[in-house]
N, C-alpha and C positions, 0 to 999 in steps of 0.2 A: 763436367764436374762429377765426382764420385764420392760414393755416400754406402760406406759398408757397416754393415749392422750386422754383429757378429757378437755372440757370446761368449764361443771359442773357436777352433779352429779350421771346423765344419760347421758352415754356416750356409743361410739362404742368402745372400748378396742380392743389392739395389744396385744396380748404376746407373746411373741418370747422367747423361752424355749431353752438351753442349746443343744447345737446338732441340731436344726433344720435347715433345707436344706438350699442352697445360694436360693433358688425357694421363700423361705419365709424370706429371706433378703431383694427380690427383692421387694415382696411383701412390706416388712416394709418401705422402701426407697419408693417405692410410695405414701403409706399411710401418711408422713411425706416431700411428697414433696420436695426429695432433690436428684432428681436423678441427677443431677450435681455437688452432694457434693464429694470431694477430699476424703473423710473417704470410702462414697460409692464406688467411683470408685478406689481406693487401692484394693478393695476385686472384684469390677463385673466389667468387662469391658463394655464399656460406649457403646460400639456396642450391647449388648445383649437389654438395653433398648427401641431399635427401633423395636427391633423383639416380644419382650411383647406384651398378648392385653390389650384390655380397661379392667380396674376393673372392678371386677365380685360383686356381691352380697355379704352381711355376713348375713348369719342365724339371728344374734343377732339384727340384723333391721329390720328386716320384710320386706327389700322392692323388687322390681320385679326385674328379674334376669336380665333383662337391665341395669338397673340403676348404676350408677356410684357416690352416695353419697347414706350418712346414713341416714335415713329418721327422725332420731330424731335433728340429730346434724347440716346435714347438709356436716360433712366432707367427704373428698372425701375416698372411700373404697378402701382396700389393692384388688392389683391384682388378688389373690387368695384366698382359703377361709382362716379364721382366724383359727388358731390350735384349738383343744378341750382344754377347761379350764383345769388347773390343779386340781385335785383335790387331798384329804387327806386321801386314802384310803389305798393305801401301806407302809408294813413296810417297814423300811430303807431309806423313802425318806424324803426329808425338808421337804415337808410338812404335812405328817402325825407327824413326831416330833414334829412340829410346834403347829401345834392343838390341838394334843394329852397330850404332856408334856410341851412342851419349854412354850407355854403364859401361863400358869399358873403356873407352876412349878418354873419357873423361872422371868419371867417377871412381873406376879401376886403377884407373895410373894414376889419382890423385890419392888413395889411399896407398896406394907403393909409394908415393913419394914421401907422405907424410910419416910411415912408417919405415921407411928405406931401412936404415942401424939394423932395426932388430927382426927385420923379415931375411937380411944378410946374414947373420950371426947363425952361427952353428946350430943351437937347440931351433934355428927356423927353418932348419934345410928342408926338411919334408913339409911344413907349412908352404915353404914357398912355389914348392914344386908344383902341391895341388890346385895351389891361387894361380899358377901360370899355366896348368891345365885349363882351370875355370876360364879365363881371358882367351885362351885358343879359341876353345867351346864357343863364344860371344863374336872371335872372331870372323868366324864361319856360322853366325847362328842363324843362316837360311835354308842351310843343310843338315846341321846337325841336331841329331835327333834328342828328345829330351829320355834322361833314364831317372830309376829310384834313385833315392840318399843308398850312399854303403851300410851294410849292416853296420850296429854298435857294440863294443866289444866292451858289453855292463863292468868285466875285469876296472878297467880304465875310467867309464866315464864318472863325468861324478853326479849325477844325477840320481833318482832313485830307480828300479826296474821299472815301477810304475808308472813314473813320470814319462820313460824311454818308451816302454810300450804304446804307451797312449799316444805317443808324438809320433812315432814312426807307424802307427797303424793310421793315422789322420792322415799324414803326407801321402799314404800310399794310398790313401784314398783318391787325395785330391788327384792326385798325378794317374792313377792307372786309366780313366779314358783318354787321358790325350798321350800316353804311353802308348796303349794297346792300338792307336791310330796312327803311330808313328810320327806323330806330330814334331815341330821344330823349334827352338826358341821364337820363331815368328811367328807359325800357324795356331799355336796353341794363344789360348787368351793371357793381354797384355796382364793384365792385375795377376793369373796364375803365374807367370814367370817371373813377373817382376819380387814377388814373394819369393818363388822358388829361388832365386839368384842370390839372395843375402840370406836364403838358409845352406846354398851352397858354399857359401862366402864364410860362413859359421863351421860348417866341414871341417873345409879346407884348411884352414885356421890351425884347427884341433881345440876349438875354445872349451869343450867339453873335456877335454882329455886330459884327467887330472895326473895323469904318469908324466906330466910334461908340465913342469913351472912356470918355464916361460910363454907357453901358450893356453894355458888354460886360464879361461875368464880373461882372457886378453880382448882388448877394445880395437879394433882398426878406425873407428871412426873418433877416438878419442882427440884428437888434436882439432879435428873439424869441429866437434862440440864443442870444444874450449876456444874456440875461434869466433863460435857462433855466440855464443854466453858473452863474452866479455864485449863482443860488438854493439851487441844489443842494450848494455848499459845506458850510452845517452838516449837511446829512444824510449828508455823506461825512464829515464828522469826524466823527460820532457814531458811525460804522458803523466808521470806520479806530480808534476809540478800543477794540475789540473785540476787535482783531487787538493780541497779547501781544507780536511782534516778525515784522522781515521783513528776510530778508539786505541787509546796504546790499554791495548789488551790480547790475549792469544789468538782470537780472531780476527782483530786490525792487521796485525801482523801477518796473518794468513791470505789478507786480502791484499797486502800490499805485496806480497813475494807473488802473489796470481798473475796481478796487473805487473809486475817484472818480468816474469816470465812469459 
């Protein structure tokens, strides 16, 4: 299971992976500030809490092994150290399928499919090109190495410069050690590429690139969403049929659009 605690886009990251110790429960229940939550204390007894020390340092901050918060963020640091990322190098596991086969194989060619018309259409020709670059890349992603985003050409996009700077100085962040390592969609960490692929996906697109009508603010995953929404209807009546009554006021109604979605 994975559990990211992030403010913005440089963040300290938790992952707490499938089988790790109650040691790195304890740890995550610190890092999330709820060592008096009823979920936490079902599994840790509320006495082990007293006997913890002060949070230790995490590698991924750089800060002195005193310290007890992340020196980017600010938040306060898990007890112990943070597990090794996952990464996508073994067969059999989720996330070499994942990188390997499943986002392109399946999630790639289901978003071609879904969008086929207008990824064909003339104003998508250069969209298309890039999204069929993207999918080589994945198809060979045990060799091929990971690069920056292409510069933004502020002319075009529609964002503000500030917004662009701040977004492509973050990404370069995340990305220049497993860059300067020469790492590969595999080697580098699952959660880093798995990001990095639908903001490649967002590129390639040109979803930003307001000189282009048809692709800018364009949705690829829009039919899947609408696929998934209207699915979901009977299992929210069935669920809203449980619920005895809800004030018909702006708040009832806020709780019943929750519990739908």
């Amino acid at each position: 299971f994975f559990f990211i605690i992030s403010t913005n886009t440089s963040v300290c990251t938790m992952k707490l992976a499938r089988g790790n110790s109650l040691a790195q429960l304890l740890s995550l229940s610190y890092y999330l500030n709820i060592k008096s939550s009823p979920v936490v204390e079902a599994f840790v007894p509320s006495k082990l809490f007293s006997t913890m020390s002060k949070p230790a340092t995490s590698s991924t901050c750089s800060a002195a092994a005193s310290a007890t918060t992340c020196s980017k963020t600010g938040n306060p640091l898990p007890n112990l150290p943070i597990p090794d990322p996952l990464l996508s190098l073994t067969p059999g596991t989720w996330a070499y399928d994942t990188m390997s086969r499943r986002l392109n194989k399946e999630i790639l060619q289901r978003t071609y499919e879904e969008n086929e018309e207008a990824f064909n259409s003339p104003l998508f020709a250069a969209a298309l090109e890039k999204f069929n670059l993207l999918r080589k890349e994945l198809d060979d992603a045990a060799n091929t190495k990971l690069t920056h985003l292409s510069p933004v050409d502020e002319r075009t996009d529609g964002r503000s410069p500030e917004v662009i700077a701040r977004e492509m100085r973050e990404w370069h962040d995340i990305m220049a050690p497993y860059i300067e390592k020469g790492d590969t969609w595999l080697s580098a960490p699952w959660l880093v590429t798995e990001f990095y692929a639908y903001r490649r996906l967002i590129e390639a697109i040109g979803y930003y690139d307001k000189s282009n009508p048809d692709t800018y603010l364009y949705d690829p995953f829009q039919v899947a969403k609408r696929a998934g929404l209207e699915s979901s209807v009977k299992s929210a009546e069935n669920m809203l049929e449980k619920i005895v009554s809800l004030p018909h006021t702006k708040e009832g109604v806020g709780l019943a659009a929750a519990f739908a979605l």
